[in-house]
N, C-alpha and C positions, 0 to 999 in steps of 0.2 A: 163097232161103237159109232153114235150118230157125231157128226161134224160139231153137235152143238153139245153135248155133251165130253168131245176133245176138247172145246176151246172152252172151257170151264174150268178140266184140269189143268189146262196150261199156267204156266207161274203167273199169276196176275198179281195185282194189290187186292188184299185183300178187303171184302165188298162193307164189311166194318170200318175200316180203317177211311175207306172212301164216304161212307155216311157221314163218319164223328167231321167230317174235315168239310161236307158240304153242311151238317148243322151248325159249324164252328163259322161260316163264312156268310152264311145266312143271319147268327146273331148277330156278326159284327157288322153285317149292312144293315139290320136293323136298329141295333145302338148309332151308325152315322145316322142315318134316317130318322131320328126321332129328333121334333127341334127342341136343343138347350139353350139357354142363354150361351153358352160353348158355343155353339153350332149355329150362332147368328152372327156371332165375332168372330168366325172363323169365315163366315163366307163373306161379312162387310171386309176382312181383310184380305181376302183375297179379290176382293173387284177393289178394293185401292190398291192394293200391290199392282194389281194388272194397268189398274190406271196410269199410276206414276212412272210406271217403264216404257209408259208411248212417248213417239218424240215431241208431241202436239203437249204433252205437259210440262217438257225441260222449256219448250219453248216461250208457255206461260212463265212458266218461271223467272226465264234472262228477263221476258218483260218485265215483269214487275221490279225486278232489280235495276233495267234499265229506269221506268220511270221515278222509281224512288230516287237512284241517281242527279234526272233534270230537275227535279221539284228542288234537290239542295239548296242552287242561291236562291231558289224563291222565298225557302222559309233559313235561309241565310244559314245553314248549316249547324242548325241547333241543336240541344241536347235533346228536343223530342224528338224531331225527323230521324235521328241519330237511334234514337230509343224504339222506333217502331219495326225499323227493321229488323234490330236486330232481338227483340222480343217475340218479331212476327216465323225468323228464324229457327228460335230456343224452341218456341213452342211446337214448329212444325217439325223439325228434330227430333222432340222428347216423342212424341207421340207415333212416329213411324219405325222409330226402334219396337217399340211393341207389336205394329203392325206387320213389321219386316219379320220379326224374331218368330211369330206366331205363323206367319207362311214358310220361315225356314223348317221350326219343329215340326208341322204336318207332313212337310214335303219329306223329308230326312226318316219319318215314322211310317210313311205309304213306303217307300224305296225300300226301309228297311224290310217291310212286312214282305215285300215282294222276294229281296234277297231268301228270306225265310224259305217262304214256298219255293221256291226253285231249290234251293239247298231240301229241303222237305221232300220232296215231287223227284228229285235225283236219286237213282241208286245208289251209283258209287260216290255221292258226296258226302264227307263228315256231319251228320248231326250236329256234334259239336261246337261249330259254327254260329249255331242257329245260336242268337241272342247275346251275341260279344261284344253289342254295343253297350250292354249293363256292365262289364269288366271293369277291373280298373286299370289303368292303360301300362301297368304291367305287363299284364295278364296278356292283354292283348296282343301289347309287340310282343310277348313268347309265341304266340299263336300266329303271328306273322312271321316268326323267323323259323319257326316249324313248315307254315305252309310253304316257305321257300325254299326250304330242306328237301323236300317232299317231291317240288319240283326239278330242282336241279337233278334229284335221281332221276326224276321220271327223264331229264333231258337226256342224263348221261346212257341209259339202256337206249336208249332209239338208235338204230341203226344210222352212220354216217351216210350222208348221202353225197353221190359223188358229184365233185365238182362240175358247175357249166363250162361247155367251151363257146366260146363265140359269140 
């Protein structure tokens, strides 16, 4: 029998199952890929997310806090000096929850998709797994106190190993 004709029969993943999985991977780089109104708010938030977490922006920040500060006795600690900040606050507040929120779901959705494929792409890992973040969080801890199950047997078969000396 030729060399390439054994490693044919050898247990592989079958050459179906590797197609559906590079056409499945291929669609979904091209749905990112295509620009949406989605997928312009998605990358504006993630270059402000990226922005606001340099230290060069906390330190815009203290400034302007610092200057609104000195200007106090200028405008004699009024109800607008009073009113700008903290409007200028509110607003920038309200609108980076949505920013923030929008790079948490992506990032939380890629991690997951990844958890996916490696659970996928594993032999010996449950299936099952795959997609327990739609559960409802029943569900879930059952499936966390299973997989702990699971492991504590797998602890208790392994052979003791003997203690170090010295």
């Amino acid at each position: 029998m030729s060399a390439a004709l054994a490693h044919s029969n050898a247990k592989t993943v079958p050459r179906d199952a590797v197609d559906d999985a590079n056409r499945a991977a291929r669609k979904a780089a091209d749905k990112v890929n295509t620009p949406t109104l989605s997928t312009g708010f998605s990358h504006f938030s993630n270059r402000v997310a990226h922005a606001t977490g340099k230290p060069i922006t906390f330190a815009l920040a203290v400034l302007i806090i610092l200057v609104w500060a000195v200007t106090g006795p200028i405008f004699h600690y009024s109800d607008t000096w009073q009113l700008i900040i903290n409007t200028g606050t509110t607003i920038v507040t309200f609108l980076m929850v949505f920013l923030i929120q929008n790079t948490q779901n992506r990032d939380g959705a890629a991690l997951q998709a990844k958890l996916d494929e490696l659970i996928r792409a594993h032999q010996d890992a449950r299936d099952a797994y795959m997609g327990i973040e739609k559960l409802d969080e029943v569900e879930v801890e059952k499936m966390r106190e299973d997989c702990g199950e699971v492991a504590r047997a797998e602890e208790a078969q392994k052979p003791e190993r003997p203690a170090r000396t010295g």
